[in-house]
Each structure stands twice: as structure tokens, then as C-alpha cells.
mmCIF file of the N, C-alpha and C atoms, coordinates in Angstrom:
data_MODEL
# 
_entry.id   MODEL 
# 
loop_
_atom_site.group_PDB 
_atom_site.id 
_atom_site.type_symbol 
_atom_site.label_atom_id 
_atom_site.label_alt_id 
_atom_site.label_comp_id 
_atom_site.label_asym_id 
_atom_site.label_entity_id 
_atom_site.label_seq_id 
_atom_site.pdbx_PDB_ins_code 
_atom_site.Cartn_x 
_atom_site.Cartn_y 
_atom_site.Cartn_z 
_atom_site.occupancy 
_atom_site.B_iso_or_equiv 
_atom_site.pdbx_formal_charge 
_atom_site.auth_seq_id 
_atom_site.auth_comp_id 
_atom_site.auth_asym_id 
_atom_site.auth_atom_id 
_atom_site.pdbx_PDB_model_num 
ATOM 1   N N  . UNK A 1 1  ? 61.199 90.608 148.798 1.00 0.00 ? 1  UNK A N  1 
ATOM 2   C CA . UNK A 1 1  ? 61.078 89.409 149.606 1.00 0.00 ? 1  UNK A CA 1 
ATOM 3   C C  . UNK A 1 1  ? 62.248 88.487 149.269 1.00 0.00 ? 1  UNK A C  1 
ATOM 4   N N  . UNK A 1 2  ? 63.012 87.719 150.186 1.00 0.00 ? 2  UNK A N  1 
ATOM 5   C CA . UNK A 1 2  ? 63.819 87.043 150.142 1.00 0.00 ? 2  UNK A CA 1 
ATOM 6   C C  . UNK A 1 2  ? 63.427 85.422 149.461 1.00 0.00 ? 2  UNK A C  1 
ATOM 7   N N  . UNK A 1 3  ? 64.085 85.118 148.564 1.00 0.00 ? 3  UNK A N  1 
ATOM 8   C CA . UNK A 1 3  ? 63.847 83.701 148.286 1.00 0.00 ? 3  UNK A CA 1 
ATOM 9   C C  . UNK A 1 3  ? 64.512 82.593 149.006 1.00 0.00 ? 3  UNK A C  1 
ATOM 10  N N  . UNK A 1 4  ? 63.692 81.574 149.096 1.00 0.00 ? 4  UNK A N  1 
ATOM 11  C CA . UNK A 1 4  ? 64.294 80.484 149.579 1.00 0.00 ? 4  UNK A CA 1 
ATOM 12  C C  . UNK A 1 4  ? 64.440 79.251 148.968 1.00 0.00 ? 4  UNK A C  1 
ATOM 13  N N  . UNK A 1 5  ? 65.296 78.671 149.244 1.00 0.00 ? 5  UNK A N  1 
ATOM 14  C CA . UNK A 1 5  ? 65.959 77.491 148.111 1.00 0.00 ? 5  UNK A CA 1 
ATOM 15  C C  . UNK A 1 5  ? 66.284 76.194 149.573 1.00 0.00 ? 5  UNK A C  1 
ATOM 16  N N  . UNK A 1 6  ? 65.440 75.491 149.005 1.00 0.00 ? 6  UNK A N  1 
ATOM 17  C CA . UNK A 1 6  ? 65.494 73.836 149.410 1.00 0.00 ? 6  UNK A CA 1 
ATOM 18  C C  . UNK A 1 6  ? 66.528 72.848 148.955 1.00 0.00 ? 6  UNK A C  1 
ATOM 19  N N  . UNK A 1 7  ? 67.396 72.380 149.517 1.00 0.00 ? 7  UNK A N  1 
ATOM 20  C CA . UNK A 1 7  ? 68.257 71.509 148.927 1.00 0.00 ? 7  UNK A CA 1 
ATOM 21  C C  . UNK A 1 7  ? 68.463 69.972 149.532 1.00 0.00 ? 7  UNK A C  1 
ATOM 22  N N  . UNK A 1 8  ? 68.587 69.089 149.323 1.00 0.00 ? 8  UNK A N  1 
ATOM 23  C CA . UNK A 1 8  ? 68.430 67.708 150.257 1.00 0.00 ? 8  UNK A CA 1 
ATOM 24  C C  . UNK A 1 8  ? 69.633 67.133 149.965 1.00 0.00 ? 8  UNK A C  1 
ATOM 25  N N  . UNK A 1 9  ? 70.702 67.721 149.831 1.00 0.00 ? 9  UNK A N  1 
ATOM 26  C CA . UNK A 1 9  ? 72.161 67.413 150.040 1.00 0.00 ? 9  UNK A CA 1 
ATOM 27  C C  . UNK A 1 9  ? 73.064 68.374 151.112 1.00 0.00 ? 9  UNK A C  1 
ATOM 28  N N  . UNK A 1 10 ? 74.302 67.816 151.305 1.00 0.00 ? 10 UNK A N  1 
ATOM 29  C CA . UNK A 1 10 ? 74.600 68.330 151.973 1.00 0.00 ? 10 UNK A CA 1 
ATOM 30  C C  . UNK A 1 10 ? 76.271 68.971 151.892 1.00 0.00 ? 10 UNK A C  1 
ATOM 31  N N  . UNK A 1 11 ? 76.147 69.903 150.776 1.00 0.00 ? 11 UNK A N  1 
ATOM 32  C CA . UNK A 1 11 ? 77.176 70.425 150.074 1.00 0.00 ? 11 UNK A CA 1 
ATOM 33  C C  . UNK A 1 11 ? 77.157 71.595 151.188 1.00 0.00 ? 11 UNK A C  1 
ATOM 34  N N  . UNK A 1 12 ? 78.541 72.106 151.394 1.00 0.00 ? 12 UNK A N  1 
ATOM 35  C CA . UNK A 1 12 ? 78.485 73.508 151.636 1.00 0.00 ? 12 UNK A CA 1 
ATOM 36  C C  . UNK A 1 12 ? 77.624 74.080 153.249 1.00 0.00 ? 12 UNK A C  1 
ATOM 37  N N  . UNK A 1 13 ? 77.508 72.420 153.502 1.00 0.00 ? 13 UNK A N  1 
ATOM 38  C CA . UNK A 1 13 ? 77.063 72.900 155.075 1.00 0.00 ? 13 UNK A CA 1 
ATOM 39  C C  . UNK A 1 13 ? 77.924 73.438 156.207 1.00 0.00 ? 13 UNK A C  1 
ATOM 40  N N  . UNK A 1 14 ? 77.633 75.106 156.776 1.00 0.00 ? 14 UNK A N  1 
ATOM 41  C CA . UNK A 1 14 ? 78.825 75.105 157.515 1.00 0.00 ? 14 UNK A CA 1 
ATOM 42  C C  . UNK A 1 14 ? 78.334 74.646 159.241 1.00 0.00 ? 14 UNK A C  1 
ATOM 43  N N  . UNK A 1 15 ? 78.812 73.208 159.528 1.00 0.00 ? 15 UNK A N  1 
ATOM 44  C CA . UNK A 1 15 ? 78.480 72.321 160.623 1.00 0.00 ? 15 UNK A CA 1 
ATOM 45  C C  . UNK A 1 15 ? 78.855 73.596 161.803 1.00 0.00 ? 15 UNK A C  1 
ATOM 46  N N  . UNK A 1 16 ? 79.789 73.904 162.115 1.00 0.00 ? 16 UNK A N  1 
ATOM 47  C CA . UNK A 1 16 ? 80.185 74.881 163.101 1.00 0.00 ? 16 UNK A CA 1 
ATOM 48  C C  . UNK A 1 16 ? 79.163 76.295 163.276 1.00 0.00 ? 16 UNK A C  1 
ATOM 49  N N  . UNK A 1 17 ? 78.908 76.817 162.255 1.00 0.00 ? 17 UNK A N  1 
ATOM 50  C CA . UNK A 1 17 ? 77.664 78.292 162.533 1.00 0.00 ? 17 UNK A CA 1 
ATOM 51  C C  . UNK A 1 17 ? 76.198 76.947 162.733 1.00 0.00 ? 17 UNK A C  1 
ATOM 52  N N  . UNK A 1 18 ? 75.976 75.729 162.190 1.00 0.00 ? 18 UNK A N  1 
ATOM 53  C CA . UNK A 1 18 ? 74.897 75.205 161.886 1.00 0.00 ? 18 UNK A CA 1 
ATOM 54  C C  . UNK A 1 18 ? 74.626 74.744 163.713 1.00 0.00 ? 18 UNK A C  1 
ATOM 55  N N  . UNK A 1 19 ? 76.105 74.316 164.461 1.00 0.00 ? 19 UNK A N  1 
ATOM 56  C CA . UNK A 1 19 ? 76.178 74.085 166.042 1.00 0.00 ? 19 UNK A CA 1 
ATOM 57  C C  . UNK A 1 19 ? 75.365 75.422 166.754 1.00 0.00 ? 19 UNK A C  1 
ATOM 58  N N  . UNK A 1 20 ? 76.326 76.514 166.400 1.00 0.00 ? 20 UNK A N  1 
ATOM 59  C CA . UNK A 1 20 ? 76.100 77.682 166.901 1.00 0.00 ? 20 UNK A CA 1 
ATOM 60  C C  . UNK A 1 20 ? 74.611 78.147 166.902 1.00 0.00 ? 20 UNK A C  1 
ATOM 61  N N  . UNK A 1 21 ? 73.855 78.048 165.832 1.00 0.00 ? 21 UNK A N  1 
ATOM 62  C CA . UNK A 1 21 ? 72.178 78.364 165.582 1.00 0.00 ? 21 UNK A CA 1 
ATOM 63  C C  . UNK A 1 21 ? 71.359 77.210 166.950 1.00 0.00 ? 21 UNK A C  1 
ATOM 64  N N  . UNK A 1 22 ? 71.952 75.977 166.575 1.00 0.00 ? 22 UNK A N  1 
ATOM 65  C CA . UNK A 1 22 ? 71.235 75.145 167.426 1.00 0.00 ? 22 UNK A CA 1 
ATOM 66  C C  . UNK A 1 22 ? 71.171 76.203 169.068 1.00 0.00 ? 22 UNK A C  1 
ATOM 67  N N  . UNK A 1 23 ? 72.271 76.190 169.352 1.00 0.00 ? 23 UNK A N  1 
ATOM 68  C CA . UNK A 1 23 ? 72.794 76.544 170.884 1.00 0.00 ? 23 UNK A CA 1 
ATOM 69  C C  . UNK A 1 23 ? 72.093 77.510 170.996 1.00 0.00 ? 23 UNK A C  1 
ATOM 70  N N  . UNK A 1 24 ? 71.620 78.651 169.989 1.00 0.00 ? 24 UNK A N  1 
ATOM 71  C CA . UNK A 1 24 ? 71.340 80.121 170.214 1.00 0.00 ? 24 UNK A CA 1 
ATOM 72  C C  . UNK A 1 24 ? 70.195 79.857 170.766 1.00 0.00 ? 24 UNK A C  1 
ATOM 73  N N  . UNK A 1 25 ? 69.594 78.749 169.645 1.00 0.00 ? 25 UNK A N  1 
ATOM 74  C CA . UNK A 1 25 ? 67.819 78.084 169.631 1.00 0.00 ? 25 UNK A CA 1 
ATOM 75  C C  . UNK A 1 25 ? 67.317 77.537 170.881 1.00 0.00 ? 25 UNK A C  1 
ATOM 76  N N  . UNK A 1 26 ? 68.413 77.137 171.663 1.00 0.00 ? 26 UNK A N  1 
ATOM 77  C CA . UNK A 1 26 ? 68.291 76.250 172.963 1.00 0.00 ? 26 UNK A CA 1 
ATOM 78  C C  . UNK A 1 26 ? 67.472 74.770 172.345 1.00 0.00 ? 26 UNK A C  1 
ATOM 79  N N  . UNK A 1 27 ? 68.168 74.758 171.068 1.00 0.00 ? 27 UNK A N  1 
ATOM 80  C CA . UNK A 1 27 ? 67.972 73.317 170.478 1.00 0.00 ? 27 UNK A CA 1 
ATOM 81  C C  . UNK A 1 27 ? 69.004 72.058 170.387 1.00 0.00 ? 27 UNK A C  1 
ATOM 82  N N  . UNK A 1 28 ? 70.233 72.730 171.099 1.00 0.00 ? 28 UNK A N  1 
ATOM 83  C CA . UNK A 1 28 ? 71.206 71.989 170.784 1.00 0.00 ? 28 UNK A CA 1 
ATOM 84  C C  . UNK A 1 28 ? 71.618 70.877 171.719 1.00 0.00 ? 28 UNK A C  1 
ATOM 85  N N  . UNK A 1 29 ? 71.688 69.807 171.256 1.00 0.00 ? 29 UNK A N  1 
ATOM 86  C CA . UNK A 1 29 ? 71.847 68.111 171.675 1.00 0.00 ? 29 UNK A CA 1 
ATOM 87  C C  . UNK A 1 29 ? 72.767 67.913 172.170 1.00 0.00 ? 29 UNK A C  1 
ATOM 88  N N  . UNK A 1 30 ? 73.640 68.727 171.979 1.00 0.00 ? 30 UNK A N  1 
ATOM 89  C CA . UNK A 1 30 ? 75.203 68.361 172.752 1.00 0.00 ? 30 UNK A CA 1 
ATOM 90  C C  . UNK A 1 30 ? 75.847 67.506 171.765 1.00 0.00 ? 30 UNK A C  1 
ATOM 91  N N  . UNK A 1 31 ? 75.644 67.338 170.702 1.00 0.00 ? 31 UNK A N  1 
ATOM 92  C CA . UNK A 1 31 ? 76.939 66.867 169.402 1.00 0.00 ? 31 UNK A CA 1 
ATOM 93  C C  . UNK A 1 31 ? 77.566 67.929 169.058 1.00 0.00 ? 31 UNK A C  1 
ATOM 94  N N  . UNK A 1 32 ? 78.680 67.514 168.709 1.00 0.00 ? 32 UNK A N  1 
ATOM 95  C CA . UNK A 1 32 ? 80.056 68.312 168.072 1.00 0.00 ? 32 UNK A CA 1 
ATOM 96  C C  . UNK A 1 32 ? 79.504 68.858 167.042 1.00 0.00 ? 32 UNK A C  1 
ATOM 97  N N  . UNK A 1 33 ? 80.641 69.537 166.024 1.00 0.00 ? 33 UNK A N  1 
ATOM 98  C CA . UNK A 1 33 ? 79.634 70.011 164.359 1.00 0.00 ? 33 UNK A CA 1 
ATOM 99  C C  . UNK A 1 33 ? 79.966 68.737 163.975 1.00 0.00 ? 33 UNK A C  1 
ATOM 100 N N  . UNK A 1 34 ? 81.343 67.700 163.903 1.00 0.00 ? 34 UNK A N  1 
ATOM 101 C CA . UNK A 1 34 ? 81.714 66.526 163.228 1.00 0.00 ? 34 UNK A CA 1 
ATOM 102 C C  . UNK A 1 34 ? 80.396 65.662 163.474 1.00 0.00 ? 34 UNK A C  1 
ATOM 103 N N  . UNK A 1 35 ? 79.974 65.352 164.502 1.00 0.00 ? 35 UNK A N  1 
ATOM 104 C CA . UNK A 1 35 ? 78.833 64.527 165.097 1.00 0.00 ? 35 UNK A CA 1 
ATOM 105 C C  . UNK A 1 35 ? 77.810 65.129 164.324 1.00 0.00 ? 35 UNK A C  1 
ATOM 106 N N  . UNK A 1 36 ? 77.322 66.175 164.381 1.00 0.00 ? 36 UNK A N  1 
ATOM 107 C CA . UNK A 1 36 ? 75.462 66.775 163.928 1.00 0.00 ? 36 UNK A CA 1 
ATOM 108 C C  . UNK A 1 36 ? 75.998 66.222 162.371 1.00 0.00 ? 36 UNK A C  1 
ATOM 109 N N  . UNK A 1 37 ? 77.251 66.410 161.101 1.00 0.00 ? 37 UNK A N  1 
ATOM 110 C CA . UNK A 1 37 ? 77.542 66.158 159.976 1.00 0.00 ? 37 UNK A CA 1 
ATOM 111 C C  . UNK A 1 37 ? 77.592 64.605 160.081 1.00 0.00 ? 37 UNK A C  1 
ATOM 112 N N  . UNK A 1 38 ? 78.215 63.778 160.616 1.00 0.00 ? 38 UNK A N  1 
ATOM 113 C CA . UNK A 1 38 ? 77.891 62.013 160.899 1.00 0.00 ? 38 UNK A CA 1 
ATOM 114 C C  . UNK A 1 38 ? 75.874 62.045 160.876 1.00 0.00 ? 38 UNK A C  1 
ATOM 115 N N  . UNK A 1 39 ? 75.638 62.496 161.745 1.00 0.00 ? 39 UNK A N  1 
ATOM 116 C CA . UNK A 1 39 ? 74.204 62.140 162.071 1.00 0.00 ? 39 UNK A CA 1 
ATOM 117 C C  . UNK A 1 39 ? 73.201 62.491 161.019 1.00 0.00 ? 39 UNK A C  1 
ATOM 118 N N  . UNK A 1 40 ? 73.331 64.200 160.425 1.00 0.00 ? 40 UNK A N  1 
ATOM 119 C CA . UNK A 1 40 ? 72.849 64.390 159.080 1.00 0.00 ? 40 UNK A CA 1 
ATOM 120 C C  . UNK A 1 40 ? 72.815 62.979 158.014 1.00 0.00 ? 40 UNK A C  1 
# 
């Protein structure tokens, strides 16, 4: 089983694949990756 790890910073976020998941999700807001990283 895969572990999962919680973190509440925001080191090492990659904003651009993090855009891409949204869009796949049909969750995505229409911010840039710079914008969703401002708004985080």
C-alpha cells in the first residue's frame, strides 16, 4: 500500500502538472499556475 504524507507548506509544488490535474478533473478555474501559487 502506498503511503501518504500531508504537508501544509508549499515547498516543491509543481504549479504547472498541479494546473494540468485541475483541467484533467474539469476542476479548473481558469488561473495560470503563477495565479493558483498567488492564491495558495
Amino acid at each position: 500500500m502506498a503511503s501518504v504524507l500531508y504537508k501544509t507548506d508549499l515547498e516543491h509544488v509543481d504549479w504547472v502538472q498541479l494546473k494540468t490535474v485541475l483541467h484533467g478533473d474539469n476542476f479548473d478555474n481558469g488561473r495560470s499556475p503563477e495565479q493558483l501559487k498567488t492564491s495558495f
